[in-house]
N, C-alpha and C positions, 0 to 999 in steps of 0.2 A: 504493500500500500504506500510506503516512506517513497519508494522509487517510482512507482506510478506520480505522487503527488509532485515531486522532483521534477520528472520528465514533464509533467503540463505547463511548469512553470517554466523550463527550459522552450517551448514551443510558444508559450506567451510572449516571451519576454525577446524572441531571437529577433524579429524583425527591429527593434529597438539597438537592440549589439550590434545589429549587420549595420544601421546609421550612423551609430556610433563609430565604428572601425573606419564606413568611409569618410566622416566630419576629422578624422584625425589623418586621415591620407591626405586628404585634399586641400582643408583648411589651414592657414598658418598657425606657427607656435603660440600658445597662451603665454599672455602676460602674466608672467607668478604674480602681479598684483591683482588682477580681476579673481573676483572669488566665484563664480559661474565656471564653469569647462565647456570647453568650446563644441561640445556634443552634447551638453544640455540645451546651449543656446540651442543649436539646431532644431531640436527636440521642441524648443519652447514658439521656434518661430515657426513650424507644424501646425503646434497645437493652437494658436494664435490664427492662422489662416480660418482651422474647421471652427474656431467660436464666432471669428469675422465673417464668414460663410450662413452661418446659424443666424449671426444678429442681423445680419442685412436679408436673408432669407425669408427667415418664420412672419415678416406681416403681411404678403404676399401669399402666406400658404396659407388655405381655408377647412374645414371641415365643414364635411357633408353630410345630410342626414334625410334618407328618402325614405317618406310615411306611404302608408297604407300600399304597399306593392301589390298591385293585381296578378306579376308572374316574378319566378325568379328570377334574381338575376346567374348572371352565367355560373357566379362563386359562390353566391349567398345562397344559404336555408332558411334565414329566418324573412316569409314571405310579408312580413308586415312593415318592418322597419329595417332600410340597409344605413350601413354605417362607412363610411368614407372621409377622400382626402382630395382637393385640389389645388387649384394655384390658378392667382390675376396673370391674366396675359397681356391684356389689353386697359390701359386708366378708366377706360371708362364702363367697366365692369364687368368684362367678360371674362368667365372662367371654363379651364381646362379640367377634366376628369375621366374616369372611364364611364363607358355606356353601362358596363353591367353594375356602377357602383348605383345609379338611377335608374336604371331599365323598368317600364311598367310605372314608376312614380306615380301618385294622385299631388304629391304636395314636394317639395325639394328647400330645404331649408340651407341656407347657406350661413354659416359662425365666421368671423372673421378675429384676427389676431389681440385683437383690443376689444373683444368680443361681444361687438353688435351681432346680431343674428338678423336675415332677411328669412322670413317666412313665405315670400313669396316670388323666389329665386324663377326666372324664366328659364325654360327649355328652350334653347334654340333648333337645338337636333341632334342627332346620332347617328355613329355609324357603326353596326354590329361588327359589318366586314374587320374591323380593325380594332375595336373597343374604345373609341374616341367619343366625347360629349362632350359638347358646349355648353352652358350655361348664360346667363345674363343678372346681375342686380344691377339696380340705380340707386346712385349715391348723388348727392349735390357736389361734391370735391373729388379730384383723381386720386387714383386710388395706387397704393405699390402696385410694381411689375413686379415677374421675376425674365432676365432677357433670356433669349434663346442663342444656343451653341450652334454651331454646323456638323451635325452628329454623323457626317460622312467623314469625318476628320477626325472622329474619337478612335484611339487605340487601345488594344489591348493592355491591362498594365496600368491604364491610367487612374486615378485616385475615381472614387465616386459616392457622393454624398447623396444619402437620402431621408426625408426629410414628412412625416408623415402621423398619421394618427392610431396608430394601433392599439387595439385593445382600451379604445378612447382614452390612452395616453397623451396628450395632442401636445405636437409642436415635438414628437422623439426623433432625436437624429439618429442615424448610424452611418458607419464610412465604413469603406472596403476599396474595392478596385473592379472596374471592367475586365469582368472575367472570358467575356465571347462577344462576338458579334453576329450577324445575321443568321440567329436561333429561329427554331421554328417548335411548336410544342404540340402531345396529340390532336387529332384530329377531335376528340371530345371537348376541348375549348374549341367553340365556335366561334373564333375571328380565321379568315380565311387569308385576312392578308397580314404574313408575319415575315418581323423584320427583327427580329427584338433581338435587344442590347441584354445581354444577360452580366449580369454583377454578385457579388455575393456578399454585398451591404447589408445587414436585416431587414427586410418587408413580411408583413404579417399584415392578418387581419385586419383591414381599416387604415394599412398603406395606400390603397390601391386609389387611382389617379393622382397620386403625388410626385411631386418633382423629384428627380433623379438628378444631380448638379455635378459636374464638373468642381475643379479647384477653383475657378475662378466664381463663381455661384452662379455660373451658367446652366440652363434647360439642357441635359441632354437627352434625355426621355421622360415618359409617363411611367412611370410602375403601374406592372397591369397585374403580376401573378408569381406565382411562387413553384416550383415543381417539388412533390414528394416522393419518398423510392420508388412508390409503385405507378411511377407515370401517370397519376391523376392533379391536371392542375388545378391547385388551389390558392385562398388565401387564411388557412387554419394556421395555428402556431405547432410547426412543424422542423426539426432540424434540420433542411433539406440545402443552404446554401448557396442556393440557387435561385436569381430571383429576376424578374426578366420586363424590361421597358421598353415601352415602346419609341422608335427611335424619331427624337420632336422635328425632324424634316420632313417625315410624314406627316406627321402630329399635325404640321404649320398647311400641310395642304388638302390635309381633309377638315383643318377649322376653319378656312379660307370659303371652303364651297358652304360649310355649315352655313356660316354667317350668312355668305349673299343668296344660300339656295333655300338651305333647310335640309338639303339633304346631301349625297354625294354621287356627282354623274361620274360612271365608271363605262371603259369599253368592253364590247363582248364580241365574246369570238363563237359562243354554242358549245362548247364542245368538252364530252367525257377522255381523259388522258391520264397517261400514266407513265413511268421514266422507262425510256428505253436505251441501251448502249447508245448507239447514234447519235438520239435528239428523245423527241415527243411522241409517242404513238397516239393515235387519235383510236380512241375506242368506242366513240358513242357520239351523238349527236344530242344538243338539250333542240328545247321549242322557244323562241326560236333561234335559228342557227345561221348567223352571215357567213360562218366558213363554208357549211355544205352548200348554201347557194352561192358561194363561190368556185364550187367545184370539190371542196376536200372530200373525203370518202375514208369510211372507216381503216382500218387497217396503213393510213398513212404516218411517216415517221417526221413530225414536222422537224427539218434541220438548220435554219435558218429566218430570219426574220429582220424582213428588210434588209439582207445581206449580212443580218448580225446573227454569228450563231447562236443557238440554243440550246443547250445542254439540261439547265437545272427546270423545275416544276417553277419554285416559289420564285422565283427571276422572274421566267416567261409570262407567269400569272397579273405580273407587276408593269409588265410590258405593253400587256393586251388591256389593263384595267387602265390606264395613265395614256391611250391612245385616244388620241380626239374621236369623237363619233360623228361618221362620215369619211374617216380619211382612208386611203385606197393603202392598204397594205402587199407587198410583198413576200409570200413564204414561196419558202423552197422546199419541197416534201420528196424523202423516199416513197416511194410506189413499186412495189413488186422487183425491188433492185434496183430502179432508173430513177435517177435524178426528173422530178417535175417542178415547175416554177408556176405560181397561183398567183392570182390575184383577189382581196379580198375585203369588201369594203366592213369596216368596223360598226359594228352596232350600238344600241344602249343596252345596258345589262337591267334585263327586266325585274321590277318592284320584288317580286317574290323571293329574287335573290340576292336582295339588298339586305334581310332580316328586318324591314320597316313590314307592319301592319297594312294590308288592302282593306280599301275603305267600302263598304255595303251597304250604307243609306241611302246614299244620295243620289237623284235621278240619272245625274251623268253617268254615274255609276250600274243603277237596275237597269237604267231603258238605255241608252246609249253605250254603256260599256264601256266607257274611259273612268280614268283619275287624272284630272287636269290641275295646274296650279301655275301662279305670275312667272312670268318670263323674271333671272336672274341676269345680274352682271356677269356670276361666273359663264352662263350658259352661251354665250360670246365666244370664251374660252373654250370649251367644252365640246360647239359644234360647229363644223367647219362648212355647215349649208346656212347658218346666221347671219345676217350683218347687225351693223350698230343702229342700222335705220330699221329692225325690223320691231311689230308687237306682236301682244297676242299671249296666248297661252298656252304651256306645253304639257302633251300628254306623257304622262308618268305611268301608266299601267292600264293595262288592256285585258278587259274581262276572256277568260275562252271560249265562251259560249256567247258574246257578245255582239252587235254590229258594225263595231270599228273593227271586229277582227275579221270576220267576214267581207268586210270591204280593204282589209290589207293594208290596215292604216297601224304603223309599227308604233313603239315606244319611241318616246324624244321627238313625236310632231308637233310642229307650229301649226296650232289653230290661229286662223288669223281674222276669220270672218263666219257667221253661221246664218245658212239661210240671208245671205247680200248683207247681215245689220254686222261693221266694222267692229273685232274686239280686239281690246287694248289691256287688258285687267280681267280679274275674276269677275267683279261686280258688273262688268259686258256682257261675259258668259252668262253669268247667272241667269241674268235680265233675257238673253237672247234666245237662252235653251228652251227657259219657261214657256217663250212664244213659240218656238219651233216644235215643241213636244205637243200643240194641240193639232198637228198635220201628224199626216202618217210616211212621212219621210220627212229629211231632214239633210241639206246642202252643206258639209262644212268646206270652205277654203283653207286647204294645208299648205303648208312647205316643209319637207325633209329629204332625206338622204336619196329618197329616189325621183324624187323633184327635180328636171333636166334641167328646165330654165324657168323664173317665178316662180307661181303659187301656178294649183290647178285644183279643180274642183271634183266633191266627192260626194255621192248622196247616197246614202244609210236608211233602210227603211226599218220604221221601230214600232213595235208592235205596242197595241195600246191596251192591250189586257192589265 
């Protein structure tokens, strides 16, 4: 027992001896007058950074607390009240978190570091794909930041502060070091798009959406989860070591579309895959599928994209999701041995594989078949059959049994006009559908990706039962 208790302290204490040894290699001889040793300084101008790291940090970092949960979130059990951590990103009150620490919310309470409480913290939006949420309170004053890193530039090796609420401890640090980078974890956490920064900082329960900081008290990810031995991620208090964020370059570009969309437009390719020597084998086709109407066919080994190869799943996945919708893509596929060259225009990735909620009340929705919502600034971005002079409203989700599917009017169309009356906004639509639904058809003016040139017009017959 003498020698176990020995040995822990030996493994405690080494990395402190290994500092010390090189503050004495490198640094100059002490002054026998100074009563400090020049490997305590060292030591003390460390420990001085992570408490400067802490004090400019924690008023910036908020805890969360989501009442009456209609469903789980990804990590939580207890389905009434989840317990979390976030961070100001933006002065004028917008804050970062994960989706599953809110997911399902009736109420979203946000504590701040001087600890006013907002009870009435706005949901901007979510994106399962990745486990990002935004947030929103108003304050009459700016509020702290904390800034963001360029988390393509984080190294292995490097220090990493984490900063969070565990176990409703609030404002607990812990330091360690980035232990990996582009981690991926089972497939039973449902974020689909993983990039994560993995560290072995302590994260626990009611870490999760917390900042993950650099030495300089830079963003370099979200804490989103923790892995335990048996490959189930969590966030239970677990010895596991292993603790994994998400990396804030992404973070900064799915809050970017939150903010101006609400949601996040992603491209789609259709298609079931799985890693083959070569490249990609296509194994399956989803509904619907821009690759197979551009020609791919099951048993194809995608090797190339846009002349870039292709090797990895979670790469390629990053590739096809981050392509404009509408833009004409390049694969180069094996087929039965021989090199073939495709062309394939990029779709929207439909609502149902976003993890967002399809909406079922609403007339657009029973009799029409769409989920329409305001034209964004990202959506600009996003689609390459837009201009800046364009309005109207875009359809987000297309019932299967509906009459926009039936008339082959895809995800990511500009409605621009229904039945001749111009819409500009939702309250257009609204106003226009109401009139159109007393007819037993209905004229909408589109534009999208298979729109040659202009708009062109489409008429829907809707049953009035």
């Amino acid at each position: 027992m003498k020698y176990r208790c020995f040995f822990s302290l030996v493994v405690a204490i080494a990395p402190f001896l290994l500092l010390f040894a090189c503050s004495q290699a490198q640094l100059p001889p002490v002054d026998p007058a100074q009563s400090t040793p020049s490997g305590v300084q060292l030591l003390e101008s460390i420990e001085n950074a992570f408490v400067s790291i802490a004090e400019k940090s924690n008023p910036a970092v908020v805890g969360i607390t989501a009442l009456n949960v209609e469903r789980q979130g990804i990590l939580s059990r207890n389905a009434d009240r989840q317990e979390g951590t976030g961070f100001i990103f933006r002065k004028d009150g917008y804050v970062l978190t994960n989706n599953h620490v809110v997911d399902g919310a009736k109420q979203i309470t946000v504590r701040l570091f001087d600890s006013r409480e907002f009870k009435d913290a706005q949901l901007i939006g979510v994106d399962p794909n990745t486990d990002v949420a935004v947030l929103k309170i108003d304050t009459p004053e700016p509020l702290p930041v904390l800034p963001f890193a360029n988390s393509d530039k984080v190294k292995v090796g490097q220090f990493a502060i984490a900063i969070g609420n565990p176990f409703q401890l609030n404002y607990t640090v812990t330091t360690g070091i980035v232990s990996g980078k582009g981690r991926s974890l089972p497939s039973r956490l449902m974020v689909h798009y993983q990039d994560f920064i993995q560290t072995d900082a302590w994260i626990n329960r009611g870490n999760s959406g917390g900042p993950l900081l650099n030495i300089r008290g830079e963003v370099i990810g979200i804490n989103s989860a923790i892995r335990r031995a048996d490959d189930v991620p969590t966030a239970e208090a677990v010895k596991a070591g292993a603790g994994f964020a998400i990396p804030i370059n992404l973070v900064r570009k799915v809050s970017d579309q939150l903010i101006a969309n609400g949601q996040v437009i992603r491209g789609w390719l259709g298609i079931l895959m799985r890693q083959h020597d070569q490249g990609i084998r296509v194994t399956g086709f989803a509904n619907p599928s821009p690759a197979r109407q551009g020609g791919m066919e099951v048993g194809d080994i995608i090797v190339a994209y846009n002349g870039q190869e292709t090797r990895e799943i979670r790469k390629f996945s990053f590739l096809i999701a981050e392509s404009m919708v509408g833009e004409e893509v390049a694969f180069t596929v094996v087929r039965r041995g021989a090199r073939k060259k495709l062309s394939v225009t990029i779709g929207r990735m439909p609502r149902r594989y976003t993890g967002l909620a399809m909406e079922s009340d609403s007339e657009s929705w029973t009799k029409v078949g769409v989920i329409v919502r305001e034209l964004g600034d990202q959506d600009f971005e996003r689609y390459t059959y837009l201009s800046l002079e364009d309005e109207g409203v875009i359809i987000e989700g297309v019932r299967p049994d509906g009459p926009a599917l039936n008339a082959r009017i895809p995800i990511g169309t500009l409605i621009v006009a229904v039945n001749d009356q111009r819409i500009k906004n939702m309250e257009d639509y609204d106003k226009a559908l109401k009139n159109a639904l007393r007819k037993s058809e209905i004229s909408f003016e589109i534009k999208n990706v298979y729109t040659e040139q202009g708009t062109e017009t489409v008429t829907l017959k809707i049953n009035q039962e």
